[in-house]
N, C-alpha and C positions, 0 to 999 in steps of 0.2 A: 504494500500500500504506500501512495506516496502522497505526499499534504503539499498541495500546487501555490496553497499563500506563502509569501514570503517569510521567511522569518530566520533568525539565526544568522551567524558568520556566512560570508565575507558582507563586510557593512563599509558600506560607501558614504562618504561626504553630500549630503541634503543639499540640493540649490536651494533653497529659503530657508535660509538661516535666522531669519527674522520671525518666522511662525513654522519650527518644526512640528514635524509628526513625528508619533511614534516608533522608534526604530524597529518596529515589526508588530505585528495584527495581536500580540499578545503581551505586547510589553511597555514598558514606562519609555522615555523619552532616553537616548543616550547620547551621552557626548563625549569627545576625545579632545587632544590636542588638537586638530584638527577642524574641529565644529563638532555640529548634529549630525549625528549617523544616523543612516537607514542601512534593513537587511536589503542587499543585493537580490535577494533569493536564492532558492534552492541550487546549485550552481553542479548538478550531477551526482550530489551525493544523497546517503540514505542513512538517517539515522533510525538506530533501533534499541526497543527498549531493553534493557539488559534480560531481562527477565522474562522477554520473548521467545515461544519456541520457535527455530530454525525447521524449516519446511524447506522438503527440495522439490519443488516442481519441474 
């Protein structure tokens, strides 16, 4: 299964820095040296819960 909203690493630099969003659909507001970050998105990876069973289809 893969969750298509953005969220999580790699986070990129916000053009409006003046009225950020939140750096992802579930989270508070983050900021770096940088500025306001926002999640990039899902960028090909999969994260899983540890506690998930591994199925080989």
């Amino acid at each position: 299964m893969s969750d298509a909203e953005p969220w999580g690493p790699p986070y990129v630099v916000q053009d409006d820095q003046e009225g950020p969003k939140p750096a992802q659909s579930r989270a508070p507001l983050v900021c770096r040296e940088e500025g306001f970050v926002i999640s990039a998105g899902v960028q090909g990876t999969v994260l899983m819960h540890p506690e998930a069973p591994l199925v080989a289809r």
